[in-house]
C-alpha positions as MATLAB code, in Angstrom:
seq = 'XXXXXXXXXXXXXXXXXXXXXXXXXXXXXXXXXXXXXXXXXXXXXXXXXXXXXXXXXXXXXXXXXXXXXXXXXXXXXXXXXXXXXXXXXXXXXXXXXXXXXXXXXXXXXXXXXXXX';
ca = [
      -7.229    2.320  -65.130;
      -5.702    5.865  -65.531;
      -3.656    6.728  -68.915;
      -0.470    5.993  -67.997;
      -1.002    2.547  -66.274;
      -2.271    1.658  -69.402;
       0.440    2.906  -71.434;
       2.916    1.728  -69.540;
       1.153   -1.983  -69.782;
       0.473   -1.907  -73.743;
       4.520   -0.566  -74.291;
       5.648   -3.108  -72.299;
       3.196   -5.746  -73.905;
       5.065   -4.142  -77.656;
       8.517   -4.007  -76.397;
       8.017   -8.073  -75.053;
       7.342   -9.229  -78.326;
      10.082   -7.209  -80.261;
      12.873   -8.027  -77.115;
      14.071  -11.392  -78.317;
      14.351  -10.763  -82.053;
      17.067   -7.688  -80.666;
      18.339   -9.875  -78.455;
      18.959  -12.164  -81.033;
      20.125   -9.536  -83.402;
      22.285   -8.731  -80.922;
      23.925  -12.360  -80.113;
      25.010  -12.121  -83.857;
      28.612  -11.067  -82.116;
      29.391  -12.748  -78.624;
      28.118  -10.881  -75.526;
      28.792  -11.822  -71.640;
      25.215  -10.830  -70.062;
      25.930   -7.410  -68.790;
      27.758   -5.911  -72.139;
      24.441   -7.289  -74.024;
      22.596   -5.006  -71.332;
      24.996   -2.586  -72.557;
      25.374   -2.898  -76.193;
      21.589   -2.598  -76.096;
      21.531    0.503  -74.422;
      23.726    1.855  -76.610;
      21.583    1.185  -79.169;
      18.336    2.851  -77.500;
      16.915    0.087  -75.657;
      17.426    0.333  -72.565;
      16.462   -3.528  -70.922;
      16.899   -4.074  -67.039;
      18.276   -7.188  -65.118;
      14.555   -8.589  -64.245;
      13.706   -8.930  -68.224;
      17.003   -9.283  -69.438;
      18.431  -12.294  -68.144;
      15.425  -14.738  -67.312;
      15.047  -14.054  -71.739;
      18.463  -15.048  -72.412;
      18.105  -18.020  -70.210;
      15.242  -19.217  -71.895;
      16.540  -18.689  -75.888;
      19.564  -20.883  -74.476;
      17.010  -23.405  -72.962;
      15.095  -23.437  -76.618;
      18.675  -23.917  -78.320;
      18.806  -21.005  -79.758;
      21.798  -19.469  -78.055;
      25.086  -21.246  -76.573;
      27.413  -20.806  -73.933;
      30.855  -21.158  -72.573;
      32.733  -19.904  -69.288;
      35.783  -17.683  -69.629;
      37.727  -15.519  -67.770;
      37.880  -12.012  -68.709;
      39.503   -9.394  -67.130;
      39.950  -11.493  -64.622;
      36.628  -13.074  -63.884;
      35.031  -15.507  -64.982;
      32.025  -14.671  -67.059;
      29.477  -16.764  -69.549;
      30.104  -15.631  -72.453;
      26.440  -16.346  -75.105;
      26.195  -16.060  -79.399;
      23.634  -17.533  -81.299;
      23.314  -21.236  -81.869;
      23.384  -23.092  -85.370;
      19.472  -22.784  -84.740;
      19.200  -19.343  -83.732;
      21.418  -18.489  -87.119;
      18.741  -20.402  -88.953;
      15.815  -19.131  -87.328;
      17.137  -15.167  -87.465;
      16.357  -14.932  -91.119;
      12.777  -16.067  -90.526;
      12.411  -13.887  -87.651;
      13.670  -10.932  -89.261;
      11.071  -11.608  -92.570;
       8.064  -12.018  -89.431;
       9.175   -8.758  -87.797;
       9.180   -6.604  -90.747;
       6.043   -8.176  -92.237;
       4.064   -7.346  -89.006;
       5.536   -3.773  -89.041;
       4.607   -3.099  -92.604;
       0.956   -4.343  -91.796;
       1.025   -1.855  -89.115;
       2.008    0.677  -91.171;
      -0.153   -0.117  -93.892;
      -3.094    0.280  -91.385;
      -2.364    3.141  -89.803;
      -1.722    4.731  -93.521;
      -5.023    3.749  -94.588;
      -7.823    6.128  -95.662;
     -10.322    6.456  -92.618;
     -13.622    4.806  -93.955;
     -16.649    5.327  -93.006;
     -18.323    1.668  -91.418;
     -21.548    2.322  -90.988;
];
């Protein structure tokens, strides 16, 4: 496998596991599917359709988000925000997230040692 086959696979492998806590983070305010694609963006991570919508499917399946049908501007549109659940789960989340980073960054901080 050439270098950037296997780059691409271990940033996507990363990005999957820190995609629902932004999504999440993100369903803190209400977002219709394609200003959540947006609002993401905007905020430097950039998510396509394929990825996007099967995840927010699935955190409504696990009762973590809700739903409701609206009109705005003048179509109808499901409108998603967190769920009693996903508010009570974010905090957790959150506290997992950062512990993993700071383990990474404890790691790749450390002193090189010699193991032999």
């Amino acid at each position: 496998m050439d270098t950037d086959t296997l780059l691409h696979k271990m940033t996507q492998e990363l990005r999957r596991g820190s995609l629902s806590l932004a999504v999440m983070l993100a369903f803190r305010e209400e977002h219709y599917a394609y200003s959540l694609r947006k609002y993401l963006g905007e905020h430097g991570l950039a998510v396509d359709e394929g990825t996007l919508y099967p995840l927010v499917r699935r955190l409504e399946k696990d009762a973590l988000l809700e739903s409701e049908w609206r009109e705005s501007s003048g179509r109808k549109r499901r409108f998603y925000q967190l769920s009693e659940l996903g508010h009570a789960l974010l905090p957790q989340l959150e506290a997992e997230w950062r512990s993993l980073a700071d383990s990474v960054d404890r790691i790749r901080n450390a002193p090189k040692e010699n193991h032999e």
